[in-house]
N, C-alpha and C positions, 0 to 999 in steps of 0.2 A: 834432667831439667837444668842442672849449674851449666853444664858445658852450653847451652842455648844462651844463657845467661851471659857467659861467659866471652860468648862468641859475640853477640850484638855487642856489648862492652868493649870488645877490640874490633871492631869496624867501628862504631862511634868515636876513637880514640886515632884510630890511623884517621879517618873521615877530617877530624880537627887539626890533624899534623900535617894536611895534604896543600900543596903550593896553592893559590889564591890562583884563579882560573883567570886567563885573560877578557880581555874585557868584550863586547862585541861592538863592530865597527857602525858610526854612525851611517842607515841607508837612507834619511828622510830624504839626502839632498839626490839621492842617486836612485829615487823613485820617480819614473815615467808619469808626466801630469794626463791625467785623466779629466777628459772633453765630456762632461758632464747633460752637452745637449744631443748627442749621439745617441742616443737607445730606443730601443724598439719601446710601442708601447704594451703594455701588458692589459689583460683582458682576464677576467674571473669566469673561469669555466668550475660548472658544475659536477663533481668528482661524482655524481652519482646518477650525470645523466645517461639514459641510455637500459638503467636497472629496470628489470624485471622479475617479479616477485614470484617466486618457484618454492612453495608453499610442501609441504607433505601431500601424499597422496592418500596415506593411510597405510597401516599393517598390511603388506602384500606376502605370502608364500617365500618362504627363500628358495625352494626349489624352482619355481615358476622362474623366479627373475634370473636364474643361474645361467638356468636354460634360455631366455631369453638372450642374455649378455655372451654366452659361450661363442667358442670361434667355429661353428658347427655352422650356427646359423645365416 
């Protein structure tokens, strides 16, 4: 358990000794202006139209239905 200890303790220690990362470069002014009256218009469709309700039929035989579904048939 010390050497876990031990180990995070010298990554947090190299972590704080490590050179100050450069900085990132400003992109606001070298961002493409976006034509805000261009877009399609958007419509709400209903994610559950089209559902149909397929209910239980009941306890059927597992045999029957095996047979049923086999590449036999």
């Amino acid at each position: 358990m010390k050497i876990h200890i031990s180990m995070g303790a010298a990554a947090l220690l190299l972590g704080a000794c490590a050179s100050e990362p450069t900085p990132l470069p400003n992109v606001a002014s070298q961002q493409a202006t976006v034509n805000g009256t261009i877009s399609s218009p958007l419509s709400y469709r209903n994610p559950l139209a089209g559902y149909t309700y397929r209910g239980p039929t009941g306890p059927r035989d597992w045999r029957e239905v095996n047979e049923e579904q086999s590449e036999a048939n």
